[in-house]
C-alpha positions, 0 to 999 in steps of 0.5 A, spaced: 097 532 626 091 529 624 086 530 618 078 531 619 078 524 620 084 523 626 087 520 620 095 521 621 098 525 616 103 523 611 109 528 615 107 524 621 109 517 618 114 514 623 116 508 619 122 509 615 122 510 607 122 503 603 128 502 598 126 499 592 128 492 590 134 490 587 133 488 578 137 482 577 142 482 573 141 479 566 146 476 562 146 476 556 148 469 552 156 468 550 158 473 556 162 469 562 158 468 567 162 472 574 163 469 580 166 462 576 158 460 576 156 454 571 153 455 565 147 450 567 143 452 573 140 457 577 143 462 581 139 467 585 143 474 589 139 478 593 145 482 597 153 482 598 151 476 603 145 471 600 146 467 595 142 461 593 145 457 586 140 451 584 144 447 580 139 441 575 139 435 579 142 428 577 140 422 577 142 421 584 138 427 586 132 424 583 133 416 585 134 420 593 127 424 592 123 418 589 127 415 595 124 418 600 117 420 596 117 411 597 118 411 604 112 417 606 108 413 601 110 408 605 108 410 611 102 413 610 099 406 607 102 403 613 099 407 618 092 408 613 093 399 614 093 400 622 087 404 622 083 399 618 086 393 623 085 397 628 077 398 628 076 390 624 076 388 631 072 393 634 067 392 629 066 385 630 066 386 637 059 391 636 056 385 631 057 380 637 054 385 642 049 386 638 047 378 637 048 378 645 042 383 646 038 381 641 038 374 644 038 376 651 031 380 650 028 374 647 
């Protein structure tokens, strides 16, 4: 079925209905948290099978992550550092063949 346009009609939707999203569950302070969950974090259930608990880092979590955050840095300004030696040469190449053509048309 087709409406005036060659829209289809709703009755000729093939897709199946979407069910609405899961509400978490909110805790109220002083209750005890199921599952044997910490006090402290983040715990987020989206179904009977995906759960994801972040829990607050460290001092060992954040000396790893600036740890790594050093070491991209790292490569970054030493691969910023090889372009830059890179084209010192290839500069003074083209200074020097400058000078050579400039004398040679004299």
């Amino acid at each position: 079925m087709h409406d005036d346009f060659g829209d289809r009609i709703m009755s000729d939707d093939i897709d199946p209905p979407r069910r609405r999203p899961v509400e978490p569950e909110i805790i109220p302070p002083g209750r005890p948290h199921p599952f044997g969950w910490p006090e402290s974090g983040v715990y987020v259930s989206t179904g009977a099978r995906h759960r994801i608990y972040v829990s607050p880092l460290g001092p060992i979590g954040v000396a790893l992550i600036l740890l790594v955050l050093g070491l991209l840095a790292a490569i970054f300004l030493l691969a910023l550092l090889g372009a830059v030696l890179i084209w010192i040469p290839l500069l003074a190449g083209l200074v020097v063949a400058g000078a050579v053509v400039r004398l040679w048309r004299r």
